[in-house]
C-alpha positions as CSV (number, residue, x, y, z in Angstrom):
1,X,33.7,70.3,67.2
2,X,33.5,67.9,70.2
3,X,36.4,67.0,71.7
4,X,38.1,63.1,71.6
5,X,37.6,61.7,75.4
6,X,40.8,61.8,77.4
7,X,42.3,58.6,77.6
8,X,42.7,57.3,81.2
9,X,46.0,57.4,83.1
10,X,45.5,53.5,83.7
11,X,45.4,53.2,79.7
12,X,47.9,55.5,78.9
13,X,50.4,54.1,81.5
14,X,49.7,50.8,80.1
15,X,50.4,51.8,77.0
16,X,53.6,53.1,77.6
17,X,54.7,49.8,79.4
18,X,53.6,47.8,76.3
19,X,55.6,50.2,73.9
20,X,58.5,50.1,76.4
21,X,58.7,46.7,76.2
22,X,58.7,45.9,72.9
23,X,61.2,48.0,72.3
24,X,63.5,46.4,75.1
25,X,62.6,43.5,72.9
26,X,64.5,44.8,70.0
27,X,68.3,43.7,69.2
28,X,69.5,47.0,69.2
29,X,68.4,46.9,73.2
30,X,69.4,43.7,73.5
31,X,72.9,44.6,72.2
32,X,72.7,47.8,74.6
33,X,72.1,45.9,77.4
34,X,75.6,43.7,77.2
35,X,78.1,46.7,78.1
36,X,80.6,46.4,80.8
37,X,80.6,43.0,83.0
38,X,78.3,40.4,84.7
39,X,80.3,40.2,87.7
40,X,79.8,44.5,88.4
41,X,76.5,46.6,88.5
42,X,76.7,49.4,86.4
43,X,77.4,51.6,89.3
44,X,80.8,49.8,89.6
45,X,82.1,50.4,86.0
46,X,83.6,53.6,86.6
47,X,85.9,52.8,89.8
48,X,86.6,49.4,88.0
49,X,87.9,50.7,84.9
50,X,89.8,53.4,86.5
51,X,91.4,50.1,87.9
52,X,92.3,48.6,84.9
53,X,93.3,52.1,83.9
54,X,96.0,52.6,86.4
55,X,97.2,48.9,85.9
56,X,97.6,49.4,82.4
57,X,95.9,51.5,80.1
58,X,97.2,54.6,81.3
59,X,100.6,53.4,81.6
60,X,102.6,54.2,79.2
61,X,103.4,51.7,75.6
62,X,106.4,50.8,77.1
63,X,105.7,49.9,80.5
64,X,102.9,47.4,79.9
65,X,102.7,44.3,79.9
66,X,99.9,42.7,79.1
67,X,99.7,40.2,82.2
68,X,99.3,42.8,84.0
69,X,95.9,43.7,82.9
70,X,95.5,39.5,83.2
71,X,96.3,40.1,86.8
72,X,93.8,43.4,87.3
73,X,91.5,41.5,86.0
74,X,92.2,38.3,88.3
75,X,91.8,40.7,91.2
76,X,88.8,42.3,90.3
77,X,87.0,38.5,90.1
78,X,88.6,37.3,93.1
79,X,87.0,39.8,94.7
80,X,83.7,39.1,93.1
81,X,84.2,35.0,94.2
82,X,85.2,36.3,97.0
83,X,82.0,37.9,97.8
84,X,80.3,34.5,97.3
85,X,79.1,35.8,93.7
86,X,77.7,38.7,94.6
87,X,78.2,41.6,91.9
88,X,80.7,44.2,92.0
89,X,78.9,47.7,93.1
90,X,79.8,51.2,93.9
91,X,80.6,50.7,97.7
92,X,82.8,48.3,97.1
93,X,85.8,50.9,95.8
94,X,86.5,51.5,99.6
95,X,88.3,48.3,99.8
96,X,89.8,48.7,96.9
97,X,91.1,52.5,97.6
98,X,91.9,51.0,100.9
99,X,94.0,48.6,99.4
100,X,95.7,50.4,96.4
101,X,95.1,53.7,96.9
102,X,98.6,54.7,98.7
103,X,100.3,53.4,96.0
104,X,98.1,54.9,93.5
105,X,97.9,58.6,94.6
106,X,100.2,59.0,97.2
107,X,103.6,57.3,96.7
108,X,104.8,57.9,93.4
109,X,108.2,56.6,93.3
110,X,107.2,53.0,91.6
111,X,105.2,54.0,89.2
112,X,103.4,57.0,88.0
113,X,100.8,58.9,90.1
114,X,97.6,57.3,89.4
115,X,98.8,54.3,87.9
116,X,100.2,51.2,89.2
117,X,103.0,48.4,88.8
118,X,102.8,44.4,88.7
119,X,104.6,44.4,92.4
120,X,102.0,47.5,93.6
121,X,99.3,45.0,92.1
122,X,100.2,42.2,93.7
123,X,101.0,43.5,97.0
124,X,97.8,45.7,97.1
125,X,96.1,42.6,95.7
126,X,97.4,41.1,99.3
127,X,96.0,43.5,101.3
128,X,92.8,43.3,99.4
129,X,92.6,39.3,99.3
130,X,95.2,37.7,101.2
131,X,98.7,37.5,101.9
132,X,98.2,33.7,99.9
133,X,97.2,35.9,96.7
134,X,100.6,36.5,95.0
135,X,101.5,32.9,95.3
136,X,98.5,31.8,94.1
137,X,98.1,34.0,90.9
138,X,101.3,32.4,89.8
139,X,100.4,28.8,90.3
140,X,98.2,26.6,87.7
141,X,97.0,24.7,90.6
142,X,95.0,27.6,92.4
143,X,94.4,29.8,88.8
144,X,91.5,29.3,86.8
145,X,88.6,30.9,85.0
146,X,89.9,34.3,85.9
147,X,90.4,33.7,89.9
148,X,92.8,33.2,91.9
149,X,92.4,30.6,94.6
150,X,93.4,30.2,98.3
151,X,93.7,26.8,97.9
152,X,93.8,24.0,95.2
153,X,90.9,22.0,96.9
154,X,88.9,25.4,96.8
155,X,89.6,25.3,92.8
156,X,88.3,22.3,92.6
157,X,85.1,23.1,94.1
158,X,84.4,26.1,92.2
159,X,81.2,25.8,89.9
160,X,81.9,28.0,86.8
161,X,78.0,28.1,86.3
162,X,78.2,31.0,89.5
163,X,79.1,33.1,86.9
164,X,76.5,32.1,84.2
165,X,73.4,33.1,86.3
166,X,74.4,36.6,85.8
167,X,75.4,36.1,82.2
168,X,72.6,37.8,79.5
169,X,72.5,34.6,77.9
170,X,70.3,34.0,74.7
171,X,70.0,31.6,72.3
172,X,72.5,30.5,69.8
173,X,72.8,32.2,66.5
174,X,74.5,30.2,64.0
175,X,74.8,31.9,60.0
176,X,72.0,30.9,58.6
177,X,71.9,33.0,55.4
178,X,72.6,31.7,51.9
179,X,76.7,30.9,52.1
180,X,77.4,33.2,48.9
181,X,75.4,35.9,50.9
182,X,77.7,34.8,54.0
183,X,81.0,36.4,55.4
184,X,83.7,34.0,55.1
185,X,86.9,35.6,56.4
186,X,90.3,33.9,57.4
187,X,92.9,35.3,59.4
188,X,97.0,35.5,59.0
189,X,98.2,32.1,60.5
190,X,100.5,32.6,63.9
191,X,103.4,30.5,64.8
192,X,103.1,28.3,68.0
193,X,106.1,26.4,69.6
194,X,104.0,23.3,69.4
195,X,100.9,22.1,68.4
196,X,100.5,19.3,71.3
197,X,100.8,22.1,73.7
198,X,98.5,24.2,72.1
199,X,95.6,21.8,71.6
200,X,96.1,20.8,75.0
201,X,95.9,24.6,76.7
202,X,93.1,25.4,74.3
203,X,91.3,22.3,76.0
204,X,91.2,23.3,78.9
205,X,88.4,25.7,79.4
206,X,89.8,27.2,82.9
207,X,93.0,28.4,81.0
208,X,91.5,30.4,78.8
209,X,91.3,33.8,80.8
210,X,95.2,33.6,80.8
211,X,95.3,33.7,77.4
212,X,93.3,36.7,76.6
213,X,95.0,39.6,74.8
214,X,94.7,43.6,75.7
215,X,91.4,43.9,74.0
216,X,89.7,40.6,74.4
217,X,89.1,37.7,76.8
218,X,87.6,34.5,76.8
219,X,85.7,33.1,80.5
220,X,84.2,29.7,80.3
221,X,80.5,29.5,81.8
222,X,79.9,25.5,82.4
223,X,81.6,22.7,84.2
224,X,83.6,20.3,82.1
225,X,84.9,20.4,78.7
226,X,85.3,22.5,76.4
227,X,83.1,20.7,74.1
228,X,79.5,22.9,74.7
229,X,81.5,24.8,77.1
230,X,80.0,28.7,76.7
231,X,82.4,31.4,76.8
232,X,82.0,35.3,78.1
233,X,83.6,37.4,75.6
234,X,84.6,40.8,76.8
235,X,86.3,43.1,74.2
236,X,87.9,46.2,74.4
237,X,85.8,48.5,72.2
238,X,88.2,51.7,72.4
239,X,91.7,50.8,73.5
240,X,92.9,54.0,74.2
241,X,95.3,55.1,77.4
242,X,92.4,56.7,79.3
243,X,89.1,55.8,77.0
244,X,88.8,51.4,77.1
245,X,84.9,50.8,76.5
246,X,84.2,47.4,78.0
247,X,81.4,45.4,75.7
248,X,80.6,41.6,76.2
249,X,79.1,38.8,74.3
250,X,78.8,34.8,74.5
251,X,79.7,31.8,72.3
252,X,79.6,28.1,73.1
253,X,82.1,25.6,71.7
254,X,79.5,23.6,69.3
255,X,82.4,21.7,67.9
256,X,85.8,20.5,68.9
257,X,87.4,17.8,66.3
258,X,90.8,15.8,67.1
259,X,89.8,12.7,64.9
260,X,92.7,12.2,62.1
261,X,89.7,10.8,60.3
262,X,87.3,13.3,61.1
263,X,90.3,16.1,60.8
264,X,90.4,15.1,56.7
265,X,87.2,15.4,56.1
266,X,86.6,19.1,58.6
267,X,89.8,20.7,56.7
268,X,88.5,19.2,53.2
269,X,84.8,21.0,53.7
270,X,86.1,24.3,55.3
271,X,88.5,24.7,52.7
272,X,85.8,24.0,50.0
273,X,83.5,26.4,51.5
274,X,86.1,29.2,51.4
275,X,87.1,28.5,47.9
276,X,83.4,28.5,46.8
277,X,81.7,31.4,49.4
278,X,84.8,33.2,50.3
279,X,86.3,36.7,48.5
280,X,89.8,35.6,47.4
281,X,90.2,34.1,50.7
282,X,93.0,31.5,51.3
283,X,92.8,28.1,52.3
284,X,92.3,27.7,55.7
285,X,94.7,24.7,56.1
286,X,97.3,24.6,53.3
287,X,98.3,22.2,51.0
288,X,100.5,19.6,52.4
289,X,99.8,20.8,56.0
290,X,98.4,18.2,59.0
291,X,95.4,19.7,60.6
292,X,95.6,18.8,64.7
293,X,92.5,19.9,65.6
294,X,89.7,22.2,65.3
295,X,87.4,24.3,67.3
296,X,83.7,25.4,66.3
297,X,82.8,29.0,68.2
298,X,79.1,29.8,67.9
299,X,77.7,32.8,68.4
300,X,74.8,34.1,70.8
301,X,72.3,36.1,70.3
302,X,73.1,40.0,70.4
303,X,77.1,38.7,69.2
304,X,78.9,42.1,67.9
305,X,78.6,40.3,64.2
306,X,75.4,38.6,64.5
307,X,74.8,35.4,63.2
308,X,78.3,34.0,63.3
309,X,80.3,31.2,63.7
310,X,83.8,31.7,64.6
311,X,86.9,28.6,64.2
312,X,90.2,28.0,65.5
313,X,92.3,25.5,63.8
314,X,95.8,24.2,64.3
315,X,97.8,22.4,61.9
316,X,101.6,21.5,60.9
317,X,103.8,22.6,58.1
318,X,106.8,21.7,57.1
319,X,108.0,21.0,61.0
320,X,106.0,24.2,62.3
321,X,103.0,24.7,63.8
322,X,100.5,27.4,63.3
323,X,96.8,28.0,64.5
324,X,94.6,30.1,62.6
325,X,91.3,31.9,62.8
326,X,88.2,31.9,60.1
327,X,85.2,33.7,60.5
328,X,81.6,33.4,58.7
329,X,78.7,35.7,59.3
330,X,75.5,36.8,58.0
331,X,75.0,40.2,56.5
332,X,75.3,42.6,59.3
333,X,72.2,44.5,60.8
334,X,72.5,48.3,59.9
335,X,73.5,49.2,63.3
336,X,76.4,46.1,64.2
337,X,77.3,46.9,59.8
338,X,78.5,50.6,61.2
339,X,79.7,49.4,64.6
340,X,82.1,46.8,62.4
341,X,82.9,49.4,60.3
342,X,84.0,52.0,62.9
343,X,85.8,49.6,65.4
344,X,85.0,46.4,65.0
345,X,87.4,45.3,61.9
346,X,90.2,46.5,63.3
347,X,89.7,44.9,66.4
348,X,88.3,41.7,64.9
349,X,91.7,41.5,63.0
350,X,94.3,42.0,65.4
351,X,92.2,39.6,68.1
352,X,92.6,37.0,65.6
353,X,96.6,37.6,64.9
354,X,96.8,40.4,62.2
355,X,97.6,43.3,65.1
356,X,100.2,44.0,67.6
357,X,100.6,40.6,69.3
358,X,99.5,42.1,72.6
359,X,96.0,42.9,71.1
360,X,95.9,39.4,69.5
361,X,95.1,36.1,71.4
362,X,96.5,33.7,69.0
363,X,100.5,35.4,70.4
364,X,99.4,35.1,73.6
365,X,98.7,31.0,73.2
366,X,101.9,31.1,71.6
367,X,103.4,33.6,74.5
368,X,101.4,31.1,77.6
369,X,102.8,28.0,76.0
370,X,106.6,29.4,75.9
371,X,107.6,30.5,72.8
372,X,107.9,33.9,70.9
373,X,105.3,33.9,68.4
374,X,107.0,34.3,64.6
375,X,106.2,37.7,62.5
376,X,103.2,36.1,59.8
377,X,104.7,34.9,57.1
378,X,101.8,34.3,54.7
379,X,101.5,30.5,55.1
């Protein structure tokens, strides 16, 4: 029997291009693709979260505090501005053993060996940056979008869209299923100390980094507003004291509603949508409650829930004031159904305010804005 003809090594090479890239094409390796961070190669994650290891995971429950892992953050993008935008790679741990390393390894009567306290995080955060650093992480006027600033007039000038040509950014993935085949989720309301100061900090898309929570953070992309504004999400996967997994996604602000008028009629149709698509789900915004504003949230595509839209709302009750969380998503894809499943409820809920109020970012809005957030009291 004759043999088939070999196929040439031109052919067969080509081949395996073409079948390699239609499988990077795929949302599973889309999805695979958004680990770790767009300001560090991958060759940088393993010095970086040792990092954000010593400066909090690995501390023990008691000692943390979860703007400390704000401020390991703030150093580790400082350093990336710093560097005029340029990425976060392996070489780039001498400077940071250099400036935190003593403390780390050596001297152990501040903290524990290999971990590191707010004042051993700001003063090696000096060495590394400046001697300006420490007074500038604490003031609003040279803090935003995650970096700390020598000066305000060099805030000012700084063009959040540095960040967003690294950013894996696809297109916008709204629910588009059927709403009874929809996910329509709504989250325990949280007490804030007022809803003026709220609205006006959630506003402001350069604040939003110092509200993020021990598993998730918010960075806006664009200039501006926060009306279109697109967020980096990155979310602690595995929140464990030596194991985080660092896993990112984007959503843009498609919505934000202050408009009395416009409030009415936003509260009326989410609440009627709940009602009708939801799974014994509870109003949104109560009866008898004042909605102050509301806040549409997007998803892109390879999003840990898909097709999803996420809102925030804040409203007023009986003298109080409370912002609240509701979801909506298509059916999951098999793979992001068992990721869900495994991690991502859990994490999903206590982001929005059903966890410990470190891990959620609704208490720390209520935290940044000066008050102690109230235990959920089923409103």
């Amino acid at each position: 029997m004759p043999r088939p003809p070999a196929w040439p090594p031109l052919l067969l090479g080509a081949t395996g291009v073409l079948v390699a890239a239609r499988l990077a094409r795929t949302p599973q390796a889309r999805f695979a693709r958004l680990g770790g961070w767009s300001i560090a190669r991958a060759s940088a994650a393993g010095w970086a979260t040792d990092f954000l290891n010593a400066a909090y995971f690995r501390r023990a429950p008691g000692l943390r505090e979860v703007d400390d892992l704000r401020l390991a953050f703030t150093i580790l993008t400082t350093r990336w501005y710093r560097l005029g935008g340029r990425p976060l790679h392996l070489a780039d741990v001498a400077a940071f053993h250099k400036a935190f390393g003593l403390d780390r390894f050596v001297d152990g009567s501040a903290s524990g060996r290999g971990t590191l306290d707010r004042s051993q995080l700001l003063a090696g955060a000096a060495r590394l940056h400046g001697d300006w650093f420490p007074d500038a992480y604490a003031d609003l006027e040279r803090r935003g979008w995650g970096i700390a600033f020598e000066t305000a007039a060099d805030k000012r000038g700084y063009e959040p869209e540095l960040r967003l040509q690294q950013a894996r950014l696809g297109p916008m993935t709204p629910p588009t299923a059927a709403g009874r085949q929809q996910t329509w989720h709504t989250y325990p309301p949280v007490e804030v100390p007022s809803a003026d100061a709220a609205v006006g900090l959630l506003a402001d898309p350069a604040r939003w980094p110092d509200i993020a929570s021990e598993i998730g953070r918010f960075t806006p992309l664009r200039s501006g507003g926060l009306e279109g504004n697109t967020m980096e999400i990155e979310v602690v996967g595995h929140p464990t004291r030596r194991t985080p997994i660092f896993l990112r996604a984007y959503v843009t602000a498609t919505r934000v509603v202050t408009d009395e008028a416009e409030l009415g009629e936003y509260a009326e149709d989410l609440n009627d949508s709940l009602a009708r698509f939801g799974r014994d789900e509870p109003a949104a915004i109560p009866d008898g409650a004042t909605p102050r504003a509301a806040i549409d949230l997007t998803a892109h595509d390879s999003h840990f829930l898909g097709n999803a839209r996420n809102r925030l709302v804040c409203y007023e009750q009986d003298g109080r004031a409370y912002l609240r969380a509701v979801g909506t998503w298509d059916p999951l894809r098999w793979d992001l159904a068992r990721l869900y499943e495994r991690v991502g409820y859990e994490a999903q809920h206590a982001m929005w305010g059903a966890g410990p109020t470190e891990q959620s970012m609704l208490h720390q809005i209520a935290f940044a804005i000066g008050g102690v957030p109230a235990a959920e009291d089923g409103r």
